[in-house]
C-alpha positions as CSV (number, residue, x, y, z in Angstrom):
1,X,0.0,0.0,0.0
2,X,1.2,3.4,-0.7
3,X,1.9,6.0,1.7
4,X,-1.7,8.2,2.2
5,X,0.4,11.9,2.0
6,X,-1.6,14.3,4.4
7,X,-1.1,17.9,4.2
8,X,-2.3,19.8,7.2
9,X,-3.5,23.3,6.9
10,X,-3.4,25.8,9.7
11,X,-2.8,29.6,10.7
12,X,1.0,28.5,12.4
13,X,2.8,28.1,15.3
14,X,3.0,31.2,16.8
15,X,1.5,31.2,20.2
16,X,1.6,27.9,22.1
17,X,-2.5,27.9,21.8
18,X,-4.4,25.0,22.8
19,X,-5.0,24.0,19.3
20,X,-1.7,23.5,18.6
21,X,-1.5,20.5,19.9
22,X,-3.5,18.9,17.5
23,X,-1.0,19.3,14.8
24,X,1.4,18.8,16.9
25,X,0.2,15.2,18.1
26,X,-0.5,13.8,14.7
27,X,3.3,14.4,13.9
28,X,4.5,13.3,16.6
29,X,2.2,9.8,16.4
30,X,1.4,9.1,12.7
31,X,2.6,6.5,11.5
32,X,5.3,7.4,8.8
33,X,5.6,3.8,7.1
34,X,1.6,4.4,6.0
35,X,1.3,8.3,6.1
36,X,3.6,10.9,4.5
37,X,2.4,14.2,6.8
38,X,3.0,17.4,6.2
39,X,1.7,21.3,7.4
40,X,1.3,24.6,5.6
41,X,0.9,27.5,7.9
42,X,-0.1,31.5,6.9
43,X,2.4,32.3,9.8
44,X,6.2,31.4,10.8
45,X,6.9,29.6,13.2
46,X,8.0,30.9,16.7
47,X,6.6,28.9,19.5
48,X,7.5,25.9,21.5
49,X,5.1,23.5,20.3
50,X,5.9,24.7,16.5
51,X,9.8,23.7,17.4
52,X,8.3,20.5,18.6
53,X,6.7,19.7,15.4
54,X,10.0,20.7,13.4
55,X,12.0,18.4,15.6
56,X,9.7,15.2,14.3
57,X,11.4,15.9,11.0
58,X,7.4,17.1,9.6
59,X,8.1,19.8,6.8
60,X,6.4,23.1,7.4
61,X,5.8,25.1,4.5
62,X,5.6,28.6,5.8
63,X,3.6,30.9,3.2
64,X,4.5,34.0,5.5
65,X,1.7,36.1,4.9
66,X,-0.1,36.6,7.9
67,X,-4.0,36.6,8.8
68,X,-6.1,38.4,6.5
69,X,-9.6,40.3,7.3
70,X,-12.4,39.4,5.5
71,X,-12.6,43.7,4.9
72,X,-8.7,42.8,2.7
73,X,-10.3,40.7,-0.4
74,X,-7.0,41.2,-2.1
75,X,-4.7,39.8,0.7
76,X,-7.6,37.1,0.8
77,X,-6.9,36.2,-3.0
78,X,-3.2,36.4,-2.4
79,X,-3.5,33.4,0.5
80,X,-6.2,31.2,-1.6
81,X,-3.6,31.7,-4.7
82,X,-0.8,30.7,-2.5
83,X,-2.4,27.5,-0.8
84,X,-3.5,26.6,-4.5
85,X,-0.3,26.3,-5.3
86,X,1.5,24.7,-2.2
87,X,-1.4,21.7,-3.3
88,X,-1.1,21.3,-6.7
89,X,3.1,21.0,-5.9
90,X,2.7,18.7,-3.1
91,X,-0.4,16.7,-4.4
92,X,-1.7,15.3,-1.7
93,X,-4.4,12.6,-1.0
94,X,-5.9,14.6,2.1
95,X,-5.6,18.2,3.0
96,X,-7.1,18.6,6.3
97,X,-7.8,22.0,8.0
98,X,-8.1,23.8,11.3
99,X,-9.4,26.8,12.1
100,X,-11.7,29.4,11.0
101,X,-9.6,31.3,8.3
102,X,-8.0,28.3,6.6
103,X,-11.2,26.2,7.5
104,X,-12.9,28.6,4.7
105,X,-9.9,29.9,1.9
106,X,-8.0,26.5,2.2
107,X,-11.1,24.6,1.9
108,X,-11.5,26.5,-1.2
109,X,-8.2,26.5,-2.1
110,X,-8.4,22.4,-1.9
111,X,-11.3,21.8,-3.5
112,X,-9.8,24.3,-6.6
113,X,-6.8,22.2,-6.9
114,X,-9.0,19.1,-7.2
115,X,-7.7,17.2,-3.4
116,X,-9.5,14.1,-3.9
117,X,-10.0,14.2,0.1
118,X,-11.0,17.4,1.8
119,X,-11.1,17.2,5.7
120,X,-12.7,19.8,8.1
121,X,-11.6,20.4,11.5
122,X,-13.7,22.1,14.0
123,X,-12.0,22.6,17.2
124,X,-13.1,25.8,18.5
125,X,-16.6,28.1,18.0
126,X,-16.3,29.5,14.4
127,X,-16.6,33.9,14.8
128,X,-19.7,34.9,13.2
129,X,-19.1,37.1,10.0
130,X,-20.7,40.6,10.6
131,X,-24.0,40.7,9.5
132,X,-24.1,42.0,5.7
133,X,-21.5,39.3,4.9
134,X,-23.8,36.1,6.5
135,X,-25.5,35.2,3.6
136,X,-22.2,35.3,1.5
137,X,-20.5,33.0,3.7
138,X,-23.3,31.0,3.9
139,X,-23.3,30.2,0.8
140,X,-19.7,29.3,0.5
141,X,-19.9,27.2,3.1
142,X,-22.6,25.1,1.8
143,X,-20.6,24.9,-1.5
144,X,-17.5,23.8,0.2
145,X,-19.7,21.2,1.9
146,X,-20.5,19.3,-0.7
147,X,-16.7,18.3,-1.5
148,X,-16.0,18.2,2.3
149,X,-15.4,14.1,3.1
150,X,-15.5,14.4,6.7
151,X,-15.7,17.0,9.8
152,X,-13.1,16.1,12.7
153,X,-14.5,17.8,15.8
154,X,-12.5,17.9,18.8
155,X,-15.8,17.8,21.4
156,X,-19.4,16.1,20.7
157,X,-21.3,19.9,21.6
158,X,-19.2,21.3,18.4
159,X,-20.8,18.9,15.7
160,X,-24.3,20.6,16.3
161,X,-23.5,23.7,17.6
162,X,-21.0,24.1,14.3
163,X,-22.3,22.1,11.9
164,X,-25.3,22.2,9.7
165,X,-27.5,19.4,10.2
166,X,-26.8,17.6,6.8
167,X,-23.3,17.4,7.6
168,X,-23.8,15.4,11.2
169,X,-23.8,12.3,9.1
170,X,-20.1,13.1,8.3
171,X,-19.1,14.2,11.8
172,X,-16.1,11.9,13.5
173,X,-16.2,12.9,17.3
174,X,-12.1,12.8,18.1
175,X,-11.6,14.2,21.1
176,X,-8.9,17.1,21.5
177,X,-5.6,15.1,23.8
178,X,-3.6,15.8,26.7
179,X,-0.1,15.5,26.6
180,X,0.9,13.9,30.0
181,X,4.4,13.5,29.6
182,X,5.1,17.0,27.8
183,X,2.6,18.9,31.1
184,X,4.5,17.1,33.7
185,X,7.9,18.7,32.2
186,X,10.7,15.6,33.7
187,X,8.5,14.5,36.4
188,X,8.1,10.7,36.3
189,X,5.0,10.8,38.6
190,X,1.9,12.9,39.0
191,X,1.6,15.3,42.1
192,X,0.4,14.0,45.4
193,X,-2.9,15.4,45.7
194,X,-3.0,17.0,49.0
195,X,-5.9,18.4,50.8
196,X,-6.4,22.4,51.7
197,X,-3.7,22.7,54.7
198,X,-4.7,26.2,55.2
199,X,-8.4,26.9,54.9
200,X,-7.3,30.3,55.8
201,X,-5.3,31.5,53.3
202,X,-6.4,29.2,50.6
203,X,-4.9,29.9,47.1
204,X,-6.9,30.3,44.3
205,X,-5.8,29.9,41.0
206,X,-6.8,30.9,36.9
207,X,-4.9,29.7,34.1
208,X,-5.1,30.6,30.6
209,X,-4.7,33.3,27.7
210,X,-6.0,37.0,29.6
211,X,-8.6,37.0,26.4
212,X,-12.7,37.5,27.2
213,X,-13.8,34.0,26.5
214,X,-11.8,32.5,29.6
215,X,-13.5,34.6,32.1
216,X,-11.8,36.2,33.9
217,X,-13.8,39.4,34.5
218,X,-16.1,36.7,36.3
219,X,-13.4,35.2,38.2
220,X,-12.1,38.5,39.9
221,X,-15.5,39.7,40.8
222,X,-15.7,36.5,42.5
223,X,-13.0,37.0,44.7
224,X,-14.3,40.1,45.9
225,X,-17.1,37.7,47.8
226,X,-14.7,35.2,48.5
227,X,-12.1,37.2,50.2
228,X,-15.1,39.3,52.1
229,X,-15.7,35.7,53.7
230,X,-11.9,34.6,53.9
231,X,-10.0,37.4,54.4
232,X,-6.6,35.2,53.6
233,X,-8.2,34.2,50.2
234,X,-5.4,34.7,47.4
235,X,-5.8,34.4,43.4
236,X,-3.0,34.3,41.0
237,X,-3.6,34.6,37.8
238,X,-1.6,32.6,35.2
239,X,-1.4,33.5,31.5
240,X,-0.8,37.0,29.2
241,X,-3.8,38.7,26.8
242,X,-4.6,41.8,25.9
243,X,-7.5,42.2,28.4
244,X,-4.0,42.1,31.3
245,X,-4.6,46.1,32.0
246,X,-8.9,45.6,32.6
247,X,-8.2,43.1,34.5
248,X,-5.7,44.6,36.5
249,X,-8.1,47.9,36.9
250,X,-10.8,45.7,37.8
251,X,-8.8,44.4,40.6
252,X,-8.1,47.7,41.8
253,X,-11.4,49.3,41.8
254,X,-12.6,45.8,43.5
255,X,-9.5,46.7,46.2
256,X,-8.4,43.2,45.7
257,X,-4.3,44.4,44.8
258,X,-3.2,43.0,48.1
259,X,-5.0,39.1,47.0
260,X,-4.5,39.2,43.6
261,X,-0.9,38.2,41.6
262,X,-0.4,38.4,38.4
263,X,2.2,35.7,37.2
264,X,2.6,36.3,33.4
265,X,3.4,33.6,30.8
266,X,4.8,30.5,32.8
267,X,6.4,27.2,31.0
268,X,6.8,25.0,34.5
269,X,2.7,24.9,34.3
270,X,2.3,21.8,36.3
271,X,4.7,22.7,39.6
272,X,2.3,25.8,39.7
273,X,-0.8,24.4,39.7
274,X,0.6,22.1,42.3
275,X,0.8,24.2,44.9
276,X,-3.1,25.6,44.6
277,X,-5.9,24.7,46.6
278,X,-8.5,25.5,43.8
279,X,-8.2,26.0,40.1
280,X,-11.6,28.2,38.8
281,X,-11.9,27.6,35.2
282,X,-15.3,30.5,34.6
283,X,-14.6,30.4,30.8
284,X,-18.1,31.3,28.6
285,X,-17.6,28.7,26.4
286,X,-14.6,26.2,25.7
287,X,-14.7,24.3,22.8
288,X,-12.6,21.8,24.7
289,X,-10.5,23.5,27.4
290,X,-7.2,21.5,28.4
291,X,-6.7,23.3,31.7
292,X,-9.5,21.2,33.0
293,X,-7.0,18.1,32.2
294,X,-3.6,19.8,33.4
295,X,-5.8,20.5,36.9
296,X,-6.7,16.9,37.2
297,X,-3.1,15.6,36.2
298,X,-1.7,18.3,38.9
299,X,-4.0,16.8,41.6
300,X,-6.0,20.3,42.1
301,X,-9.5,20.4,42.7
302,X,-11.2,22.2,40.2
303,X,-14.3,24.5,40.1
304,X,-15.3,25.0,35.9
305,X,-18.3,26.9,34.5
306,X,-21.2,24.7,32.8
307,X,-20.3,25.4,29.3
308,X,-18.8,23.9,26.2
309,X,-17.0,20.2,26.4
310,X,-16.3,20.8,30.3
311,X,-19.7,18.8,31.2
312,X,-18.8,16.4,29.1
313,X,-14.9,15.9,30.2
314,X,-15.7,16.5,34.1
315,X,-19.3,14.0,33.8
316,X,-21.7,17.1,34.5
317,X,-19.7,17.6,38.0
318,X,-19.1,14.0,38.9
319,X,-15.5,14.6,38.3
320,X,-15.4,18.2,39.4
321,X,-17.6,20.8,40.5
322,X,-19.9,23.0,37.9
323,X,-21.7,26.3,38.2
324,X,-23.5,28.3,35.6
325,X,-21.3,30.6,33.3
326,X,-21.0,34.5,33.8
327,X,-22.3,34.2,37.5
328,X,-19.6,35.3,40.0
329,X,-21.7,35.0,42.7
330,X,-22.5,31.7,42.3
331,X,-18.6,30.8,41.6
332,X,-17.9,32.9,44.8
333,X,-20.1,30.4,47.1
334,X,-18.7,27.0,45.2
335,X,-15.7,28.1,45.9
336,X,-16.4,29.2,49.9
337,X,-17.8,25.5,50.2
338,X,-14.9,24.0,48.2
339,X,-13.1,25.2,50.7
340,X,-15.0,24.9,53.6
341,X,-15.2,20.9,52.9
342,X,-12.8,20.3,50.4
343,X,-12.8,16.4,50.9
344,X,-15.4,15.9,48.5
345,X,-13.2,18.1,45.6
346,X,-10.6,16.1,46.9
347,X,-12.1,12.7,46.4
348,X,-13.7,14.2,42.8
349,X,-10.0,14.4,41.6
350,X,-8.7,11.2,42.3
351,X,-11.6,9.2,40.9
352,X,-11.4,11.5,37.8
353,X,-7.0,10.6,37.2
354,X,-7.9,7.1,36.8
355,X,-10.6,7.5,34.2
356,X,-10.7,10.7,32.5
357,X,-6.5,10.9,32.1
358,X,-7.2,7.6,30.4
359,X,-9.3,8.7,27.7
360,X,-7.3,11.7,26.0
361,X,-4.8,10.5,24.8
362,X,-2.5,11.7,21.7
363,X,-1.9,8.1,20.8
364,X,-5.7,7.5,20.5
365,X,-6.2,10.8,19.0
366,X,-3.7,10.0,16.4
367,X,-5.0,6.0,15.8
368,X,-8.8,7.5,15.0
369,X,-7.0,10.0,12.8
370,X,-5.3,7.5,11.0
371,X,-8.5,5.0,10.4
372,X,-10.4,7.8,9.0
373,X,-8.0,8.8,6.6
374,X,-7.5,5.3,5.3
375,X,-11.6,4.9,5.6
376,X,-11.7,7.5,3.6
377,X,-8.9,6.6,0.8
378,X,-10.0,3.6,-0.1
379,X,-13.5,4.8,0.0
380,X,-12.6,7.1,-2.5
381,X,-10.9,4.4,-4.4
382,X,-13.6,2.3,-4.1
383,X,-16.3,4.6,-6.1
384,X,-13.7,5.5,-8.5
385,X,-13.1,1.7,-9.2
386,X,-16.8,1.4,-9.6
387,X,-17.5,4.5,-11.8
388,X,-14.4,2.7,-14.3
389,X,-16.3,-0.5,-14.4
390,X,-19.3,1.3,-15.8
């Protein structure tokens, strides 16, 4: 059998996102005596995970020309013309593509340069064109639907909150995967989880990109509440974004300077989250949301908003404790009985690392991957084989 060649369209690695990792695990786990794989990116290549790709020896062809807005037709045209021909030089059997931009202008690009298989991923909530441009995109959509094979969606909510309905039938559910070996950085065994030592001066934690979809607004307003009740009550706030300065005003019209740290970008990730007593996780909506992994595998009991995949990943709260999204009051009081009683948090965490760590994997990630693109192949083969015989 020869080699399926994969091509893998995305924006780049630029940031050490979350989505990343997708790319990321299918280079590192494909198997390269049955799949030639390979990635085209709009931007270069400056982050951690992006070095980690090049260091599997996976080709990268950078077109260097950045992110365009749909309000830049021209710079549009320029990246469509440019993934048309980065296909029709590589030729290959599946182009597959993540996120919104190339999940649009490299479909097209694909399905211009006659890829026999055309692969969707859909691994966060698409941005909603402004309103004089729906019916547009609409419409390309639907037409880039009718050559799209299959839609790889990294959470089960995303295939009808994304999806039209006559493209469920070509949804494959692969769930987004946690890297335990790369989170725990050298350790060879997960944190002890420890109970709260100090209900009062309990540390509170949020980590993630300072953007408005993680919540963060909702998480300091929280504290006021929670530190009116425990006085000792400290947050620290993990991550960089370009909502840093709001938040940091917010904290000090809330007077909460003295309780709340901000830490920056950190690397050591799991040693951090180690030493809280709570992780809140208050994002609106998460189309997967690692963090709620790297708090299990970290042994910290966790307190998430009931929103995107996190029901599904934490069991709707058997596995960790859920409250409604943008309510800080009601993440103020979970939190003041988390720690209050934290033995039940405690106990939620170490039934959820032998069952929930299990399940994402990068291996499995990679092993459904790789049966749909061969599902898919010879399917393709198979109708072409027919159509000769007629």
């Amino acid at each position: 059998m020869n080699k399926i060649k994969v091509l893998y369209a995305y924006l780049g690695f630029y940031r050490d996102a979350g989505g990343e990792h997708s790319p990321l695990g299918l280079a590192e786990e494909l198997d390269r005596e049955r799949f030639s794989f390979e990635l085209v990116t709009l931007m270069p290549t400056t982050s951690a995970i992006g070095a980690a790709v090049q260091a599997t020896g996976c080709p990268i062809h950078e077109l260097g020309l950045g992110i365009p807005r749909l309000s830049e037709p021209v710079r549009i045209l320029k990246v469509i013309k440019a993934f048309y021909q980065t296909f029709r030089s590589i030729q290959p059997d599946i182009v597959q593509t993540q996120s919104g931009f190339c999940n649009v202008w490299a479909r097209l690009a694909a399905k211009l340069a006659g890829v026999p298989v055309i692969i969707m991923t859909v691994n966060f909530d698409e941005p909603k064109p402004r309103w004089f441009l729906r019916p547009l995109m609409g419409v390309v959509h639907h037409w880039l639907a009718r050559s799209t094979k299959a839609y790889v969606c990294i959470a089960e909510h995303l295939m009808k909150e994304q999806l039209r309905a006559y493209e469920w039938d070509r949804a494959e559910i692969i769930d987004q995967f946690f890297d335990l070996k790369r989170f725990l950085v050298g350790r060879t065994d997960l944190p002890e989880i420890q109970a709260l030592t100090n209900p009062a001066h309990p540390v509170l934690g949020i980590v993630g990109r300072l953007e408005y979809e993680k919540g963060h607004r909702v998480a300091i307003a929280a504290m006021r509440k929670i530190v009116d009740a425990i006085p000792g009550a400290r947050l620290q706030v993990v991550g960089v974004g370009s909502l840093e300065q709001e938040l940091r005003n917010q904290v000090a019209a809330l007077q909460l300077s003295k309780h709340v740290e901000f830490t920056g970008h950190q690397t050591q990730i799991c040693e951090i989250m180690s030493h809280m007593d709570l992780l809140m996780i208050p994002s609106y909506n998460e189309a997967f949301g690692l963090v709620v992994l790297e708090s299990i595998a970290a042994g910290v009991p966790l307190l998430g908003s009931r929103s995107g995949a996190f029901p599904g990943i934490l069991d709707n709260g058997k596995y960790g404790t859920l409250v409604e999204p943008s309510d800080p009051d009601a993440l103020a009081e979970a939190a003041i009985d988390i720690i209050g009683n934290p033995a039940p948090a405690v106990e939620k965490v170490k039934v959820a690392r032998d069952t929930v760590l299990k399940r994402y994997t990068k291996e499995e990630s990679a092993r459904q991957h790789a049966r749909l693109y061969v599902h898919l192949v010879e399917n393709l083969k198979e109708k072409i084989n027919e159509t000769s015989r007629k």
